[in-house]
C-alpha positions in Angstrom: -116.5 -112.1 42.9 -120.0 -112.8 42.7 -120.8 -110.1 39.6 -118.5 -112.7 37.3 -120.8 -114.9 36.1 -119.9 -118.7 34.6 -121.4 -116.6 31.2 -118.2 -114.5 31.9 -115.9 -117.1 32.7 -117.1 -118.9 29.7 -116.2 -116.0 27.3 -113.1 -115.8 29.3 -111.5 -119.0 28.2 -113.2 -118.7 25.2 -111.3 -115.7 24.1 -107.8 -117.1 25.4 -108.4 -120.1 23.6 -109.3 -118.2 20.4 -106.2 -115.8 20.9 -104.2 -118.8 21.2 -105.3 -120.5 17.9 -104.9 -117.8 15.8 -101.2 -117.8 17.3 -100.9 -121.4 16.1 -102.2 -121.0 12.8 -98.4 -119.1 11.8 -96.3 -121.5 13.7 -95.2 -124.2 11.0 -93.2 -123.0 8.2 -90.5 -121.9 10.2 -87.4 -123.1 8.6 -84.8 -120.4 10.5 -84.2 -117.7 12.8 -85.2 -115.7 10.6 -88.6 -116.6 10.2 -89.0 -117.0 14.2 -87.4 -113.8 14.9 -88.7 -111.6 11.8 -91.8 -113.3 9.7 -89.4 -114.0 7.3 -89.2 -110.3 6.5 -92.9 -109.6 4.9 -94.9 -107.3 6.4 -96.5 -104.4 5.1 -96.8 -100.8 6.3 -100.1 -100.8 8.3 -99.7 -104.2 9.6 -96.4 -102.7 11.3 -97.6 -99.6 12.4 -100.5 -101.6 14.7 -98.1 -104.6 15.8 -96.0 -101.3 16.9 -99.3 -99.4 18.6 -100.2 -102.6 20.5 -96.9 -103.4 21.7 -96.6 -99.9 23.3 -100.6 -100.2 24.7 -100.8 -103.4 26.2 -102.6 -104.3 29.2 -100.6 -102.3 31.2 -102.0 -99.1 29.3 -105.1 -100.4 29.3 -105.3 -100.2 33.1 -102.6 -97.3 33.5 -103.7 -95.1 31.4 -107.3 -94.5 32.7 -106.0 -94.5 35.9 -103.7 -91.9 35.4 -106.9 -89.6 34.2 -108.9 -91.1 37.3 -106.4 -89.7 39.9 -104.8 -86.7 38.0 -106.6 -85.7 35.3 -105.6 -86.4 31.5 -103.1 -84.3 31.4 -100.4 -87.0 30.4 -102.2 -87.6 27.2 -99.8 -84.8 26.6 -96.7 -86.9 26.1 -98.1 -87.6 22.6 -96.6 -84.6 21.4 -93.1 -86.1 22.1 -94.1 -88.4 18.8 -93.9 -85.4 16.7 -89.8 -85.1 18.0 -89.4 -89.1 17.9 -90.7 -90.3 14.9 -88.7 -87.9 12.4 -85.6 -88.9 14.5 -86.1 -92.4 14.4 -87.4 -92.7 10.5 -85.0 -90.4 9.0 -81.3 -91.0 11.1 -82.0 -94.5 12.6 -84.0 -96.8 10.7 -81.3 -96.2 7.9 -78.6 -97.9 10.0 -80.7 -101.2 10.7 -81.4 -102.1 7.2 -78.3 -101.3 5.5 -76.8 -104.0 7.4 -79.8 -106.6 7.7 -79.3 -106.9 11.6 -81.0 -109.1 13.5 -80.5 -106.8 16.8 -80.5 -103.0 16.9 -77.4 -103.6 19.3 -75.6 -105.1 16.5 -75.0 -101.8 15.1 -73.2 -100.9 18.2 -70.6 -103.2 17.6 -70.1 -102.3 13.9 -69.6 -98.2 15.1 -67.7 -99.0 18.7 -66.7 -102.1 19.5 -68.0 -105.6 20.9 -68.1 -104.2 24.7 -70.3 -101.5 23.6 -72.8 -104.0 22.3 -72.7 -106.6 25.3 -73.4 -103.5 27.5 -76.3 -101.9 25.3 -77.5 -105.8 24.8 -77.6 -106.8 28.1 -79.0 -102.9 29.4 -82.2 -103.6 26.9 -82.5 -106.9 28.7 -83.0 -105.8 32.1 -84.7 -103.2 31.5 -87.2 -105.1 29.4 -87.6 -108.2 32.0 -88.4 -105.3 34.2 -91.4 -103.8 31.5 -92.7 -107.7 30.6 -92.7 -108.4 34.4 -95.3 -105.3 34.8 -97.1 -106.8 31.8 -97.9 -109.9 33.8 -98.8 -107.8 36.9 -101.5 -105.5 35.0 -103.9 -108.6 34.1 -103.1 -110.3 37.2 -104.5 -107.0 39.5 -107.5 -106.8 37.1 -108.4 -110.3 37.5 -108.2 -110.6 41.1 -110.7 -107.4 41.3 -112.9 -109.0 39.1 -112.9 -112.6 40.3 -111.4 -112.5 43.5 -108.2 -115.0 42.3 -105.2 -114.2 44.3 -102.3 -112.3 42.8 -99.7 -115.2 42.5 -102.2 -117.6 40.9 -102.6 -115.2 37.8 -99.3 -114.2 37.5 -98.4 -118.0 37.4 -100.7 -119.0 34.3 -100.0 -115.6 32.6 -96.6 -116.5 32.7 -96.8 -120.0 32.1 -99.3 -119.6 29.4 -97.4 -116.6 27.2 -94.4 -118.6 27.8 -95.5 -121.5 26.1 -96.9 -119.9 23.5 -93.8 -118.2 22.7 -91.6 -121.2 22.7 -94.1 -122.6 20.0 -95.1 -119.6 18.1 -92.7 -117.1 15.9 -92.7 -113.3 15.3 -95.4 -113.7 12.2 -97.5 -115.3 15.4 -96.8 -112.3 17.6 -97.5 -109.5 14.9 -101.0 -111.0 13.6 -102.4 -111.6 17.7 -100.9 -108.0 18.4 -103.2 -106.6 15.8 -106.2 -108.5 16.6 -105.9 -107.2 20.3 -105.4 -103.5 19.4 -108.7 -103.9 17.3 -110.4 -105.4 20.9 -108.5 -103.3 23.4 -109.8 -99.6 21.7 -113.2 -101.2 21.2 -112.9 -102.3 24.4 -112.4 -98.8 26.0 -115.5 -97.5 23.9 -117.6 -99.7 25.4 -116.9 -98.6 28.7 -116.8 -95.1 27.9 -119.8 -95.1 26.5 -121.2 -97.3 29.3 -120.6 -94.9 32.3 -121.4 -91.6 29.7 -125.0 -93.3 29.2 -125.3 -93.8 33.2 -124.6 -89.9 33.8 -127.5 -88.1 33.7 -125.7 -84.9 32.4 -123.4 -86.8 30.2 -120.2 -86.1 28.1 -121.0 -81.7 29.9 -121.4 -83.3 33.8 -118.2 -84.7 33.1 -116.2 -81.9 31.7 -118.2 -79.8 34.7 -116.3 -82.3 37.3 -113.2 -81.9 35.8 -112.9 -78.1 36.0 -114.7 -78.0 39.2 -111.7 -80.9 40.6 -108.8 -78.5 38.7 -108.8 -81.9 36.4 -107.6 -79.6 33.5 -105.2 -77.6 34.7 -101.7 -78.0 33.1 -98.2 -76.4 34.8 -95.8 -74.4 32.7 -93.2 -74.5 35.7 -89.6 -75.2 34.8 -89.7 -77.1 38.1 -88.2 -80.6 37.1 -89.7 -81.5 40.7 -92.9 -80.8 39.9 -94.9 -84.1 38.4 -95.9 -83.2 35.7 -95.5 -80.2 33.2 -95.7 -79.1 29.7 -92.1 -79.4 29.2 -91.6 -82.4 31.1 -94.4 -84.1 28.9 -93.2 -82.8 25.7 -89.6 -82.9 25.8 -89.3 -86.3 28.5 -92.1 -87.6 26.4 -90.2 -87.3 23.1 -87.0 -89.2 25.1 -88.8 -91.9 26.5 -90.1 -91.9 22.7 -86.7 -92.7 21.3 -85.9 -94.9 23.6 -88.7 -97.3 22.5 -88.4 -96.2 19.2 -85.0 -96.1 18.0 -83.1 -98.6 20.8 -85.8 -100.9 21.7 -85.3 -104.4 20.5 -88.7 -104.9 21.0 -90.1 -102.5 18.3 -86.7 -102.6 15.9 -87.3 -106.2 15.3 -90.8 -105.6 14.6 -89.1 -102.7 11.5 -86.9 -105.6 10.7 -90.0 -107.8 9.6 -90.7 -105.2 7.0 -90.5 -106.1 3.3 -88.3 -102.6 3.0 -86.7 -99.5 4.3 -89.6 -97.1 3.2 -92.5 -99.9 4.4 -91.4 -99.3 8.0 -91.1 -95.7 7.9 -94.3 -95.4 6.5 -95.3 -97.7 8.9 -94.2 -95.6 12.3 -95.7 -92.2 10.4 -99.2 -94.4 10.5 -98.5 -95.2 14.1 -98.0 -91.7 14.4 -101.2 -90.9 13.5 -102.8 -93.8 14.9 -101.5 -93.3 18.3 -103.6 -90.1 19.0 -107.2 -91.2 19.2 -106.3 -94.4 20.8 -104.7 -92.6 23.4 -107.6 -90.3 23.7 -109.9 -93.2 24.4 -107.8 -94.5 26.9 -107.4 -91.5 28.9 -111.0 -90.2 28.1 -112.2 -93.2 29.2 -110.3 -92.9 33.3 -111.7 -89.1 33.1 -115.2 -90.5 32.7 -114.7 -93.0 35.2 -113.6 -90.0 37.5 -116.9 -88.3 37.1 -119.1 -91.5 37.5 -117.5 -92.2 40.4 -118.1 -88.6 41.7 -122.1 -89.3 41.6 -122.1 -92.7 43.0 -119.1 -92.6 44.9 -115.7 -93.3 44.8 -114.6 -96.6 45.4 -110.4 -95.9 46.2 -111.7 -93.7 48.7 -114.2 -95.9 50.4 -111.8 -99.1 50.1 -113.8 -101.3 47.8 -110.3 -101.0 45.6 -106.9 -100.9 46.8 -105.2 -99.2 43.9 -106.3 -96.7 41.2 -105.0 -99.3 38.6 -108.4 -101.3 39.4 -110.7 -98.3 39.1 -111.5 -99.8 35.3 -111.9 -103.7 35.8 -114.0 -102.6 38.8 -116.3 -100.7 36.4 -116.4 -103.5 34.4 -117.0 -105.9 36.5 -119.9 -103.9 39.0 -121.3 -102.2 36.3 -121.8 -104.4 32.9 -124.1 -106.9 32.1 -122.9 -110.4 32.0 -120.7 -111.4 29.3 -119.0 -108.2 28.9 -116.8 -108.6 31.8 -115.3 -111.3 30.7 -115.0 -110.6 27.6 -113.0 -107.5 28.2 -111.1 -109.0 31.2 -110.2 -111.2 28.9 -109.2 -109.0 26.1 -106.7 -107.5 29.3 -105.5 -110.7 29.7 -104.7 -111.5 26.4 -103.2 -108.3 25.3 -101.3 -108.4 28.2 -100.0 -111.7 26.5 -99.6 -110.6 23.4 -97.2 -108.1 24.5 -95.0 -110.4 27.1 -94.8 -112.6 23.9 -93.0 -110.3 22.2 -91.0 -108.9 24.4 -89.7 -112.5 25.1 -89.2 -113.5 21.7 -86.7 -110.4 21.7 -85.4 -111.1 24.2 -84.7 -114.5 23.2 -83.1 -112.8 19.7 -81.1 -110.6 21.8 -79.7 -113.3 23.9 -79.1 -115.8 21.0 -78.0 -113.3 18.5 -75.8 -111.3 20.4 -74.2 -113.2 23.0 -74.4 -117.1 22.5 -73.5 -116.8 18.6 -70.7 -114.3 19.4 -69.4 -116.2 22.8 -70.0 -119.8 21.5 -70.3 -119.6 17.8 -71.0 -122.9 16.7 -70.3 -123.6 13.0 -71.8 -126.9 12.6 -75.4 -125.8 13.9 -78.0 -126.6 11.6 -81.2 -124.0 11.3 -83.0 -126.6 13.2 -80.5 -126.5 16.1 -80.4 -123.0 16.4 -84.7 -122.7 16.4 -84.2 -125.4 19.4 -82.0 -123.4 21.0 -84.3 -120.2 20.9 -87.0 -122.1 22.1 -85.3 -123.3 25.6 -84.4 -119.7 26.0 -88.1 -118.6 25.7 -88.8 -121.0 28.4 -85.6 -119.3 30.3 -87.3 -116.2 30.0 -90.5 -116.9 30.9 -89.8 -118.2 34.4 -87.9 -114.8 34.5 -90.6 -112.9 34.0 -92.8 -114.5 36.5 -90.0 -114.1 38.9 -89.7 -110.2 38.3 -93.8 -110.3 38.2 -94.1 -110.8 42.0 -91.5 -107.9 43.2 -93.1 -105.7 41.1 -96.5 -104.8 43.2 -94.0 -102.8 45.1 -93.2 -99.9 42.5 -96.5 -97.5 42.4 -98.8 -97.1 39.5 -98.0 -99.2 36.5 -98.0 -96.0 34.5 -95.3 -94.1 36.8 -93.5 -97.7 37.0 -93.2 -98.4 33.4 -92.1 -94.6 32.7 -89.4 -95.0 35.1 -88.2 -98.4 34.1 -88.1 -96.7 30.9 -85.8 -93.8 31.8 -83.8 -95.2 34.4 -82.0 -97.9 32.2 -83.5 -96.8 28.6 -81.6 -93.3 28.9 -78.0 -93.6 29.0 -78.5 -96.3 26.2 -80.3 -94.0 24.1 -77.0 -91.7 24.8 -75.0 -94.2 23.1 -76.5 -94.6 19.9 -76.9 -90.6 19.7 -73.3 -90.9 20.0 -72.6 -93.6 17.2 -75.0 -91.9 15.1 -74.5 -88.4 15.8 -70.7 -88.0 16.4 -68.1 -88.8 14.0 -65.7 -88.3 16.9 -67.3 -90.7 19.5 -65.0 -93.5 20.8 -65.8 -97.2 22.0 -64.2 -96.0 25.3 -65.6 -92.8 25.3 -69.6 -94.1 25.0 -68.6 -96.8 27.6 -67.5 -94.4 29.8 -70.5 -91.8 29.1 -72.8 -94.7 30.0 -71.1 -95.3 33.3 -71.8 -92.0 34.4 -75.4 -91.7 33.0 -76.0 -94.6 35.0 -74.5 -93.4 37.6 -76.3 -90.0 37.7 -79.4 -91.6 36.9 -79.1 -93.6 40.6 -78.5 -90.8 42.4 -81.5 -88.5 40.7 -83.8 -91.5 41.6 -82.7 -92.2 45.3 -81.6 -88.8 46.5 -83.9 -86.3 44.7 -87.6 -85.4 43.7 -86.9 -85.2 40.1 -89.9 -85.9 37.9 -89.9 -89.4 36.2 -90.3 -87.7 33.2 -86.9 -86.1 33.3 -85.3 -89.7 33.9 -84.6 -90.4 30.6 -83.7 -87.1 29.3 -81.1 -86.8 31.9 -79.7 -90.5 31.6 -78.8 -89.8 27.8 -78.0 -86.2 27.9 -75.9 -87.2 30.7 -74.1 -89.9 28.5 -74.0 -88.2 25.3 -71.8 -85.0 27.1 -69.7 -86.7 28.9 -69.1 -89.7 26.0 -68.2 -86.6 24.0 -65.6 -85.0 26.2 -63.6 -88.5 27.1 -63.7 -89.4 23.3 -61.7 -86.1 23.0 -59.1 -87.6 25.4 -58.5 -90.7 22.4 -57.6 -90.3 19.2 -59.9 -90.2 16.4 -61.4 -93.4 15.0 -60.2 -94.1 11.8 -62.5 -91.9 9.3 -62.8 -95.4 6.9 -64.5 -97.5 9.6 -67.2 -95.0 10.3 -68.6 -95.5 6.4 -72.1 -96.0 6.4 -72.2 -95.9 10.0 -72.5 -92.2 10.9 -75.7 -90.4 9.8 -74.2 -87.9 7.4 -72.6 -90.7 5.7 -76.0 -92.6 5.8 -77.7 -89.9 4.4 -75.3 -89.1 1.5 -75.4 -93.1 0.8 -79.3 -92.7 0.4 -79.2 -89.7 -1.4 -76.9 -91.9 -4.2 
């Protein structure tokens, strides 16, 4: 506590308050839903494709992902190559769907190509699973600010939540996109700073460290077909590229930030940028814990010794110990306010998902003005931030945030990936059939987690592939769905509607 200095403290709040006006600058002008949920559908390309990159690398990456490298090595850096599978997928035989149809939610389609019950299950699955994601959000700048100032857990989880929360409520999705981009920008210059920090206090610099890591096995990398085994080539590549989709193509999260685009082809040019933007980010992230592994060899390791409790604190520690004043705050702070930034958006999904497809299907209301409805979205926000503080102190309990997220991700993220593959994919495919098909996904998904040593990685390959079969083989036990329905709403169709 004593290295954070009132200098630090000062650029702190500074830095919140400065996120937080640049928030408010995009908050009036909001007429409808349609400007709070999607910026009034007007954004470019590039400002897409970083609103997408920083809702994926938050502050839980900016912790996770060095501490990953820290303890095992930066091997997982790997799973970038599943972006290669995803983004074709999702640019060429999903994004197609959303936009023909102007949804508000990707779950929307669901109901066009099943049926209602499909969509309240897929709706409320996305839901869950991303209270669970937001309330590791709120953790990750909570653990790094009680390493570097010594505040208890509960009390930063509190104003995280409270202070995203009412920001939310106020702010709209333009708000969201423009603070997303401003903290990518900070985050990756953030991560440079350290690397090149502990580099410069290595007297054999960028070689000592690459000498550590092979003399630690740091770069060794399995080609076992062992789904038991941690982590593997395939399990990187081919999980990675699920776990992908699931963010990619089913997300709310990231298909309402598509939806804000001004057309079809500026948001798939925008996820090819991301594409391409994703790689060095992701090498500064994971270069930066590898670094942090060798410093830490020469002047001893901290986890070991007990000065830190988790390997998810190995990089505020740094900061904190290490920098000169100012810059620990500055890039607590820039933790802090990604982390906000994220849980943001993911509630002002959440609050789409909730209004658009359950209270205006359940209690459709036809003499609610534009107004009425922006009032109404706002008390959900606060709804769903007291939520996500809730789910913020339970989930200390699940490992590292990396390993946590990833298996949030595949645990409820997979068998709902397996029933848009099934929409999308199978002309055949019945309401009752991908109901079904998610059932036992789910299903098998509980018992992989609880009763074997199956990789995380494998979660949400095995949730959808899982849902997808066994969708296919009840489907066979109905009768066909009427060939006219499924216009527009099965790829080949989509594709030969393009092509015209």
């Amino acid at each position: 506590m004593e290295h954070f200095t009132w200098l630090d403290y000062s650029v702190f709040v500074v830095y919140l308050l400065a996120t937080t006006a640049i928030g408010a600058l995009f908050v009036r002008g909001q007429r409808n839903v349609d400007d709070y949920f999607l910026a009034g559908r007007s954004m470019g390309s590039l400002v897409i494709s970083m609103t997408i990159l920083a809702a994926l690398f938050s502050g839980i990456s900016f912790l996770a992902a060095p501490a990953e490298a820290y303890l095992h090595g930066p091997a997982f850096y790997l799973v970038n190559l599943g972006f290669f599978i995803a983004t074709p997928i999702t640019t060429i035989f999903v994004l197609p769907f959303f936009y023909q149809a102007r949804f508000f939610t990707a779950y929307q389609y669901l109901e066009e190509r099943f049926s209602g019950v499909v969509r309240t299950v897929a709706s409320a699955s996305f839901i869950l699973r991303v209270l669970l994601w937001l309330a590791l959000a709120t953790y990750a700048p909570a653990l790094a600010l009680e390493q570097a100032t010594g505040l208890p857990l509960w009390f930063s989880i509190l104003c995280t939540g409270m202070l995203t929360t009412c920001y939310t409520t106020f702010g709209g999705m333009k708000a969201v996109i423009w603070t997303d981009v401003m903290q990518l920008i900070v985050l990756f210059g953030g991560q440079i700073i350290i690397s090149l920090m502990a580099l410069m206090r290595l007297p054999g610099g960028i070689g000592q460290v690459m000498d550590l890591a092979v003399a630690d096995n740091r770069w060794n990398l399995s080609f076992s077909l062992d789904p038991t085994e941690r982590l593997t080539i395939w399990g990187l590549v081919i999980g990675g590229a699920f776990m992908h989709l699931v963010q990619m193509a089913t997300d709310q999260v990231s298909v309402q930030r598509y939806l804000t685009a001004k057309s079809l082809r500026e948001a798939q040019r925008g996820l090819w940028i991301k594409l391409f933007l994703v790689l060095p980010v992701t090498a500064v992230f994971y270069g930066a814990g590898l670094i942090l592994f060798a410093y830490y060899q020469v002047h001893g390791d901290p986890l070991a010794d007990g000065r830190i409790g988790k390997a998810d604190q190995i990089l505020p520690y740094f900061v904190v110990t290490e920098l000169s004043a100012g810059f620990p705050g500055l890039l607590i702070a820039a933790i802090y306010a990604a982390s906000m930034s994220t849980i943001s958006a993911g509630i002002n999904s959440l609050t789409s998902a909730s209004l658009i497809d359950f209270y205006q299907r359940w209690w459709p209301r036809a003499d609610m003005t534009s107004q009425g409805q922006l009032r109404l979205a706002r008390r959900l926000t606060l709804v769903y931030g007291a939520l996500v503080i809730v789910f913020a102190f339970l989930v200390q309990h699940l490992g590292t945030l990396l390993e946590a997220s990833n298996s949030v991700i595949g645990l409820v993220g997979g068998p709902l990936l397996g029933m848009f593959f099934l929409g999308i994919f199978s002309r055949r495919a019945t309401g009752r059939g991908a109901l079904l098909g998610w059932l036992v996904g789910v299903g098998t998904l509980l018992w992989v987690w609880l009763g074997t040593h199956v990789s995380f990685l494998w979660y949400t390959v095995i949730g959808c592939g899982v849902t997808f079969i066994v969708g296919c083989l009840m489907s066979r036990l109905e009768a066909a769905p009427d060939a006219r329905r499924l216009e527009g709403l099965v790829w080949d169709r989509a594709r030969a509607g393009d092509k015209r």
